[in-house]
C-alpha positions in Angstrom: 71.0 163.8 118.1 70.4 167.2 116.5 67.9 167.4 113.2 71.3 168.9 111.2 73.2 165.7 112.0 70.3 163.6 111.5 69.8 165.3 108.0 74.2 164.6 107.3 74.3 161.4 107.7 70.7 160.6 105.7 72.7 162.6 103.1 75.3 161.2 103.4 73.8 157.3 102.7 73.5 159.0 99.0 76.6 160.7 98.1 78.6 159.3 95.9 82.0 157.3 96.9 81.1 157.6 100.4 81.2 154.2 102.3 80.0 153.0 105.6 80.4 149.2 106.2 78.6 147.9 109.4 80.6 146.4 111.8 79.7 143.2 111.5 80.9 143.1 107.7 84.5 144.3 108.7 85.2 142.6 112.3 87.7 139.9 111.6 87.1 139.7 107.7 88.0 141.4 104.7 85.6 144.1 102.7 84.6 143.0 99.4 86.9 146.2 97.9 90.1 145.4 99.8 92.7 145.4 96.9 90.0 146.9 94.7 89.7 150.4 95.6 91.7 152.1 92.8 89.9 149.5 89.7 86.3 149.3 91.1 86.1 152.6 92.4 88.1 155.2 90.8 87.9 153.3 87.7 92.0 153.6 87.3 95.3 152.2 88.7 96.7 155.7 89.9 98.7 155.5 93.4 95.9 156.1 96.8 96.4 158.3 99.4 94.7 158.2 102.4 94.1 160.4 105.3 93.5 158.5 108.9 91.3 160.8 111.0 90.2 162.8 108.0 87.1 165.1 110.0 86.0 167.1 107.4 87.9 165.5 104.9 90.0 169.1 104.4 93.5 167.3 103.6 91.5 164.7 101.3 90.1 167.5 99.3 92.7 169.7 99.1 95.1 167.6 98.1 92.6 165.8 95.2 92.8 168.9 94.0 96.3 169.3 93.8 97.0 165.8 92.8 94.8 165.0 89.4 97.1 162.3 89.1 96.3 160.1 92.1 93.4 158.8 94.4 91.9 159.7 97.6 90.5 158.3 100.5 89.6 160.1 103.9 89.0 157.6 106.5 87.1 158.8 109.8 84.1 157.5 112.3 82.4 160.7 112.4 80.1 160.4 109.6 78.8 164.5 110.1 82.6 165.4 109.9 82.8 163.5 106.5 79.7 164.3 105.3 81.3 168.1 104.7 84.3 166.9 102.8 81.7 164.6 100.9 79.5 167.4 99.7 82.3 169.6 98.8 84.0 166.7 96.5 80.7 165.8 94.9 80.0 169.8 94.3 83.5 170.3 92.7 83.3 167.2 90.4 86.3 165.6 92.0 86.3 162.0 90.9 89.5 161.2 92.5 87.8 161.3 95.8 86.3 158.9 98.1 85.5 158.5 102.0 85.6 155.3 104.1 83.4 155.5 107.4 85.3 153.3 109.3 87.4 152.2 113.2 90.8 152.6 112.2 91.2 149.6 114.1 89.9 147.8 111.7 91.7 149.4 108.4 93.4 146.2 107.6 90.2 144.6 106.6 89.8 147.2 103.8 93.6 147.6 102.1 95.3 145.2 100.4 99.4 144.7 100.3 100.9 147.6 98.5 97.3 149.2 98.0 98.5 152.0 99.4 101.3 154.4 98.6 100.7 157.3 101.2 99.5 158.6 104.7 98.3 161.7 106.0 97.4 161.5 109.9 96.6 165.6 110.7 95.9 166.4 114.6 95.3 162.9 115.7 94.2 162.6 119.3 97.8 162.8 121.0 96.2 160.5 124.0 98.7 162.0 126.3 96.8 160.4 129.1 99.2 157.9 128.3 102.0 158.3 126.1 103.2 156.3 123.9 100.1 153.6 124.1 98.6 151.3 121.6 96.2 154.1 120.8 98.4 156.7 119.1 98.1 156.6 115.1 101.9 157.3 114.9 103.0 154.4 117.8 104.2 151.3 116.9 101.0 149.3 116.7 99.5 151.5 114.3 102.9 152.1 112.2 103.0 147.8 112.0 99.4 148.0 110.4 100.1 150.4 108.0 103.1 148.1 106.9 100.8 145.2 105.5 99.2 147.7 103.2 101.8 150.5 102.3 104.3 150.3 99.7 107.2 149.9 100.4 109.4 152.9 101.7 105.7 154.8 101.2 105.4 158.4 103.2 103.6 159.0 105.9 102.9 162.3 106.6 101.9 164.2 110.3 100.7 167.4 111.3 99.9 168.2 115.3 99.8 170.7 117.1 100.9 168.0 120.1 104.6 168.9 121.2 104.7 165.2 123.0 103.3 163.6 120.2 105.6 164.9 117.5 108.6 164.3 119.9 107.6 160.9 120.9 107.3 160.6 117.0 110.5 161.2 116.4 111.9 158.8 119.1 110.1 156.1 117.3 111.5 156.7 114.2 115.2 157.4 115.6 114.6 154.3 117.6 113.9 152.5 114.6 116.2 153.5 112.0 113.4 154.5 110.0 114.1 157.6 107.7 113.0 161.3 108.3 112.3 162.7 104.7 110.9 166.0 106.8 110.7 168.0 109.8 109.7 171.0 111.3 108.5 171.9 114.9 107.2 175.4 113.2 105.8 175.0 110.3 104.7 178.6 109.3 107.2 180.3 111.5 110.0 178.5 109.3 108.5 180.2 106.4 107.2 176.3 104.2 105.6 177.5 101.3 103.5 174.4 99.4 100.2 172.2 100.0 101.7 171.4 104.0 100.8 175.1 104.7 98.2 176.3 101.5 95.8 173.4 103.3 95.0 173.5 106.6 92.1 171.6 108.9 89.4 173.1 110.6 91.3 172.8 114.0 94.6 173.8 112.4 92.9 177.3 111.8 92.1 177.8 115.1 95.2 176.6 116.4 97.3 179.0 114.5 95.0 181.7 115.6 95.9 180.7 119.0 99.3 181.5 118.3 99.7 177.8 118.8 102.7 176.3 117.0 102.6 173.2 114.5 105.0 170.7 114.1 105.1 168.6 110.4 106.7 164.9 110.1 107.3 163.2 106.8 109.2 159.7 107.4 109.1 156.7 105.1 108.1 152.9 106.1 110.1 150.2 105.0 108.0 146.7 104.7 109.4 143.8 106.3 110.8 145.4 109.2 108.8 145.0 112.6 108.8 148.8 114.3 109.8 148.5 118.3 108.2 150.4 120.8 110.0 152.6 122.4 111.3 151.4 126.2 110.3 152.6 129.1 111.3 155.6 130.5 
């Protein structure tokens, strides 16, 4: 390991609203926040947002700043990736900012039911290896996890650059009966004009100088409805 990533994450054991739970204190139980996050943390009882995959936390930021009026919570495993979205919340004063390094197999141990009233999941790993699998932050595994711990009919939100992905996406969705608030399979080209386009990731960036189209999904998830996988092709 490199001495700059060595230096993040020593930094990053000291920034403020930045946690990192071993393993062993999230496997199979519950984190001593879960349900707690907006009281003991943010100190209020404003609606949280949370971005799954965060990386530098660019979505998490930039929409903290946006949104004085809620909470926000990047999630990711790479502590160097979230130890630049850290820094930049801490430097700007943001209080309505927090990070959570974290599996996001193991996010139900940390949110409560109805803890959470929106998603952002921006260029997840499309694991195109094989579609459709447990893996995918948008397939029906994942979607059934977020249902214990999102309000009801809350948003999710997804950005990729993944044609698959955002088709297979919408399958789901269609399959389900869930409803599409959203959708675009080129986002700038169709000329969007707010936070889904003023905001963009460190990857997005070099996707759109790639020439590389980006596809946005905004859907809502009902509880109390079990989401079916697609069937086999």
């Amino acid at each position: 390991m490199g001495k700059k990533k060595l230096s993040r994450f020593r930094e990053l054991a000291n920034l403020e609203r930045v946690f990192q739970p071993p393993f062993e204190e999230v496997f199979g139980k519950d984190y001593p926040l879960k349900g707690l996050w907006c009281r003991e943390v943010f100190g209020n009882t404003l609606p949280l947002v949370l971005e799954l995959g965060c990386g530098k936390g660019e979505y998490t930021v930039g929409l903290a700043r946006n949104h004085p009026d809620k909470n926000f919570m990047g999630l990711d495993i790479k502590g160097a990736r979230i130890w630049t979205g850290a820094k930049a919340a801490q430097k700007e004063g943001l209080e309505n900012v927090a990070f959570l390094r974290t599996r996001i197999d193991f996010i139900n141990s940390f949110f409560a039911p109805s803890e959470v009233h929106e998603i952002w999941i921006t260029f997840p790993d499309p694991q195109e290896k094989q579609r459709r699998q447990k893996k995918r932050l948008t397939g029906a595994g994942f979607l059934n996890r977020y249902r214990a711990f999102l309000a009801d009919d809350g948003l999710i939100h997804l950005k990729t650059d993944n044609q698959a992905l955002f088709r297979d996406t919408l399958d789901l969705l269609h399959c389900n009966g869930l409803t599409v608030v959203d959708q675009t399979s080129d986002l700038y080209g169709e000329g969007w004009n707010d936070e889904r386009t003023s905001i963009q990731t460190f990857y997005e960036k070099r996707f759109l100088e790639e020439g590389i189209k980006i596809n946005y999904l905004c859907f809502r998830l009902p509880a109390g409805v079990e989401i079916r996988e697609l069937p086999d092709e």
